[in-house]
N, C-alpha and C positions, 0 to 999 in steps of 0.2 A: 410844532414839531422840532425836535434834537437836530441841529444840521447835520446832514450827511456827509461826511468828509473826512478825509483820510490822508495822511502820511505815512509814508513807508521808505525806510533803506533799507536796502539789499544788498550787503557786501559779501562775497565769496574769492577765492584763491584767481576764481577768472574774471570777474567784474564787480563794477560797482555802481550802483543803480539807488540815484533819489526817485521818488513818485509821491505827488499831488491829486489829490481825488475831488471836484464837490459835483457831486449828483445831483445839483439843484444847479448848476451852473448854465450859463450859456452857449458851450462850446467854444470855448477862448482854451487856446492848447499852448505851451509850448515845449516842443519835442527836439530834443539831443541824443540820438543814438549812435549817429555817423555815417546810421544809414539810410543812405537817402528815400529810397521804395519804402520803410518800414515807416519813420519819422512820416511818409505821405499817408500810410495807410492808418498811423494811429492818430493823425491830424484828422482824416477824415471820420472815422470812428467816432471821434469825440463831437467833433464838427455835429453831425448828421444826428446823436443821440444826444446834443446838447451837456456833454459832461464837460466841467471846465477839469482839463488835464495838463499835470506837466511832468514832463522824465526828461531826466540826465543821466544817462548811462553812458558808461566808459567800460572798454573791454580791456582787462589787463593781460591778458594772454594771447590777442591779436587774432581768437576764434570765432568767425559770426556766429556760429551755431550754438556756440556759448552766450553771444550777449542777444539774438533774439529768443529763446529760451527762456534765460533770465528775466528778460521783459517781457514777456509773456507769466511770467510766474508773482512778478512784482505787480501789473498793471489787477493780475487776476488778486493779488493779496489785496492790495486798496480798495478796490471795488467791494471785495469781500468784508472788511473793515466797515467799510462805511454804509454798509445796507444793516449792521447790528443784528438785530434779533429777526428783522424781514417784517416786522410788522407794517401793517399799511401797504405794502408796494403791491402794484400789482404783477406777479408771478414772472408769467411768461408774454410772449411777443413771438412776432414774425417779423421780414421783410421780405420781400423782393426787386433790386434795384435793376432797370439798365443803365448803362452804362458804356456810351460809344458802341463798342464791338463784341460788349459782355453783356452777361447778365449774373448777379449777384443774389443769392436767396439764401437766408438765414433763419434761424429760428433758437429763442431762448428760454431756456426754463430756468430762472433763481432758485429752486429746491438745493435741499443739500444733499441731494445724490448727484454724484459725478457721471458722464458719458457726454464723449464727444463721437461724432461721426463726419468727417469733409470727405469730400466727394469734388475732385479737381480734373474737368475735361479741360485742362489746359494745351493748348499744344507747343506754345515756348518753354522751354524750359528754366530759363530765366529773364527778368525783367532787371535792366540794370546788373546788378552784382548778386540781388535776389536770387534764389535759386527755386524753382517751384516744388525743391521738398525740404525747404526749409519755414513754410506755411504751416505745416503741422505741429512743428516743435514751438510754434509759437502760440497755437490754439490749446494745444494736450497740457500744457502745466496750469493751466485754467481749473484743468479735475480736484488739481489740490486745494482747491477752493471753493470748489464742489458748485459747479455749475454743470448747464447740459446745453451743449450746444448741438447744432445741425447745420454744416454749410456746406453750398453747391455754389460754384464758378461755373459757368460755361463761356469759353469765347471761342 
């Protein structure tokens, strides 16, 4: 099988984003965003699905919403890069995690039709400098790359 794997830059007026992809990896990550809740969440992500990942994103206009966006848009292009034609994988997945004082349930579909739907009983409204509606802008540029996700939070 063609190794799975992918590089991506992503330069725009607001940032600048390297990204590293092998879908046959271990989960060995390393993550530069600045931000620290996000860098935890796409550590884990890779972690937990076994993709070795790395980003270095720098935000040149000092807007989070611009550089988790961004990386969301970057992470969704590599992934999309390096799955090619989709032959052989298998489709789609579920999970459901808990987690301490959460519970985390997802679900994926690789097809090349886009739809996202999150669904967040959060009741902080941020975690660190996170802000709990800034999850979405990071899941939604995923559609440009034409996945379908489903996520619920509840803590």
């Amino acid at each position: 099988m063609k190794p799975r794997t992918a590089k991506i830059n992503r330069e725009t007026k607001e940032t600048s984003i390297k990204a590293t992809v092998n879908l046959d990896g271990t989960g060995k990550t390393s993550i530069q965003t600045g931000i620290s809740f996000l860098d935890h969440m796409i550590t884990s992500f890779a972690k937990h699905s076994m993709i070795d990942l790395t980003i270095k994103a720098k935000s040149l206009d000092n807007i989070e919403h611009h550089l988790i966006e961004d990386v969301g848009i970057t992470i969704g292009a590599a992934i999309d890069k390096s799955l090619g034609n989709r032959s052989g994988i298998t489709r789609f997945s579920f999970a459901s995690v808990p987690m301490d004082e959460s519970l985390a349930e997802t679900s994926i579909d690789l097809i090349k039709r886009p739809f996202t739907k999150i669904t967040l009983l959060i009741k902080r409204t941020k975690i660190e400098v996170f802000h709990q509606h800034q999850v979405t802008p990071f899941f939604l540029p995923t559609q440009l790359h034409q996945f379908q996700f489903l996520f619920y939070h509840h803590i």
